[in-house]
N, C-alpha and C positions, 0 to 999 in steps of 0.2 A: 453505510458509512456516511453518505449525504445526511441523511436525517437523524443520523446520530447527533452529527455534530452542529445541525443546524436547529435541533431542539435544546443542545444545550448552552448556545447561543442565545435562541428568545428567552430562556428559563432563567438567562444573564449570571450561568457559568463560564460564561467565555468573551472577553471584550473581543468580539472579531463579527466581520460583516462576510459575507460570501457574495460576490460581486458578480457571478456568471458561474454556468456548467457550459464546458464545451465536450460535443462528444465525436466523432468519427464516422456515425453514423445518424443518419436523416430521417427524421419521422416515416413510418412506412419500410421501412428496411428491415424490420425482424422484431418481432414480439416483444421480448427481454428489454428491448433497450427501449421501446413504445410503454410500457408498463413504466418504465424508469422516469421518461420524457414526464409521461403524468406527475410522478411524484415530483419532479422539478419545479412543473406549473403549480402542484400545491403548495409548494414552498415556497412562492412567490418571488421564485429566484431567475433570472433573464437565464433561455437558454440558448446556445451560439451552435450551429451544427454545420457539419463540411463531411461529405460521405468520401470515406478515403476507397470505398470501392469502384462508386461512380466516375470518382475522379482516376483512378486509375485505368478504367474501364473505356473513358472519353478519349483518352489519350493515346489507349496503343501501345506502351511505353512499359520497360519492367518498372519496378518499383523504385528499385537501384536507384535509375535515372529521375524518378518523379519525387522523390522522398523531400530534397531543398525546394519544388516548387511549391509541394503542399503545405509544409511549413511556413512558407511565407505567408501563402493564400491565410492561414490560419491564426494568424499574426495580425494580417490586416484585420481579420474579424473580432480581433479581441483587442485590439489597439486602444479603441471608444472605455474600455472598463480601467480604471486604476486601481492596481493591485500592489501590493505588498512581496506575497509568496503564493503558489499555486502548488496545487496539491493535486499527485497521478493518485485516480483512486482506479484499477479495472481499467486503463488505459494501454493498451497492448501494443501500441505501435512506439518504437524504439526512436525517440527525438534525438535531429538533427541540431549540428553542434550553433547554430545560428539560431535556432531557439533554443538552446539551454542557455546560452550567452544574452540573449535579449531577457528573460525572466529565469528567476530562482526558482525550479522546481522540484518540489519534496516528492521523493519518493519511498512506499512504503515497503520493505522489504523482509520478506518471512524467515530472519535467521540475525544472531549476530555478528556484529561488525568481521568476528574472526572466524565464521561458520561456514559452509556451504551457499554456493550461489546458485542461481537454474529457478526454474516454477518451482511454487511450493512444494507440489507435489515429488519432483528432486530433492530438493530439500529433506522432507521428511524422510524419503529410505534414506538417503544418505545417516541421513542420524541415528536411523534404525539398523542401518548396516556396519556404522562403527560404534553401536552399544551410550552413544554422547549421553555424560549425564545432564545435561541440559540445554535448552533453545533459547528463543527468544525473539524478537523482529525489533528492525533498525530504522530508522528514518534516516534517507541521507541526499544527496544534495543530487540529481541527477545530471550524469557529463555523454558523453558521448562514448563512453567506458560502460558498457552495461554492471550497475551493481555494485560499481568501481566510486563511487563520486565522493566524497567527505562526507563522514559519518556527524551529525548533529545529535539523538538520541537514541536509545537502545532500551531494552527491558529484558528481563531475562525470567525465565520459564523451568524451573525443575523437574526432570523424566524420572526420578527415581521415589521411591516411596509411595504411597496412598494406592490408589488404584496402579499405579503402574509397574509394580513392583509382580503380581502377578502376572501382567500380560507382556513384560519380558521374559520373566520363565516361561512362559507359550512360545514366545518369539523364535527363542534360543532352541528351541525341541524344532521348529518349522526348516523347511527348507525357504529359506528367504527369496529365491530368485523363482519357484515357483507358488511361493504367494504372492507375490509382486506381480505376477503374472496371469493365478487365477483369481484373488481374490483382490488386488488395488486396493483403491480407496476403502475399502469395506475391511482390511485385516484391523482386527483387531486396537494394536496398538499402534496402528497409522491413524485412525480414528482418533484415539485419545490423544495423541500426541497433538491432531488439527486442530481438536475441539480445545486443549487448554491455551494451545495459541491463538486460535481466532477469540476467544473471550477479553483478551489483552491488549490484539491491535487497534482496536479504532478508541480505548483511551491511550495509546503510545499516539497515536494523530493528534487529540484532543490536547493531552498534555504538552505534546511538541507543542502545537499551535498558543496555547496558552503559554507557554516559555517566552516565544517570538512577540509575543504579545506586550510580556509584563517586563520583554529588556532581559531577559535570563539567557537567551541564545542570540546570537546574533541576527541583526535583522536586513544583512546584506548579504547580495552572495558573496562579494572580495572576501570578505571577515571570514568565511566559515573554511577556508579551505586550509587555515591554521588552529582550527578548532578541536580542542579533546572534546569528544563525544561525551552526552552527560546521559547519568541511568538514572531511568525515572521509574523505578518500581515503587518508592515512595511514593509519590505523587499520583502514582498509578494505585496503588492500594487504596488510598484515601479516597480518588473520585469514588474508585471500585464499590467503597464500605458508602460513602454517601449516596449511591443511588441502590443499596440495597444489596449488591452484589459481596462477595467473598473473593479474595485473591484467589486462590486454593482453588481449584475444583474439589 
């Protein structure tokens, strides 16, 4: 997602600057997120890091209890950057109601405004277990409400037709609760159902961003919490066809 949208920023599809990456954990703390660190420093983008394990690890203390301090802690390190709007990409820790209130943060969320909430992977059976003929993911404003917060945009995904019109007739023949259980991630039409959504979200980011951008959605948090959500599969088709890509799987 970083480099998505931070190459089509230099490529000056997108008037926006990226001001800082903060992340939860500290150089040296696990592979995935050192690999990540790299691609930050390539990007010549400042990266701000506070390990939320160390820190809860120094302290003794459940989480419960440490959640308002770290936040703060985390606040003071980003204080120095001027920002606009912040974007959860991969961010797993559930923000305390004094940093939602100090900055507007987008979060991106694998379903529409009216769908299923939970990880994506919830998400998906759910959609697979009540037959949904379509998905889609939402960007919306995060509160202290997980999932809950004012929707800003949306895109929407069709499950029926083209390939998937076969791998619900498989579905439907399956016992669902034990392919959900032997086979996960890997059934069939939990895969396709992933794959046409993850092709979508990071231009539902881009183009949200590019909304905020150009005056299209609001660029305060006060404003959005009286906000109709706007659908960008428009907008989302066209980056789509401009960088080569097809809507449609």
């Amino acid at each position: 997602m970083l480099e998505f949208v931070q190459t089509h920023i230099q490529d000056g599809k997108l008037d926006a600057r990226i001001q800082f990456v903060f992340s939860n954990r500290q150089p040296g703390e696990a592979e995935g997120s050192d690999e990540f660190f790299g691609l930050v420093r390539r990007c010549g983008i400042p990266l701000v890091t506070l390990s939320s394990a160390e820190f809860r690890r120094t302290s003794g203390r459940p989480w419960s209890e440490l959640r308002q301090d770290f936040d703060r802690r985390v606040i003071s390190l980003v204080e120095p950057y001027e920002v606009d709007v912040c974007v959860l990409a991969g961010y797993m820790l559930i923000l305390g109601g004094e940093t939602c209130r100090r900055y507007p943060f987008l979060n991106l969320h694998p379903a529409l405004p009216d769908g299923p909430v939970g990880t994506w992977q919830e998400v998906i059976w759910e959609l697979i277990e009540t037959r949904a003929p379509r998905t889609g993911a939402m960007v919306h404003l995060a509160t202290e409400q997980v999932d809950r917060g004012p929707v800003l945009s949306y895109c929407t995904v069709p499950l029926w037709g083209g390939p998937f019109d076969a791998l619900w007739e498989e579905a439907g023949a399956a016992d669902l609760s034990e392919a959900r259980k032997e086979q996960g991630e890997e059934f069939p039409l939990f895969r396709e159902i992933r794959a046409a959504g993850y092709a979508r979200e990071p231009y539902l980011v881009l183009e949200t961003l590019r909304a905020v951008a150009d005056g299209l959605l609001p660029g305060a948090a006060a404003d959005w919490a009286q906000w109709e959500p706007r659908c960008l599969d428009d907008a989302i088709a066209s980056a789509m066809e401009n960088d080569g890509l097809t809507r449609a799987r």
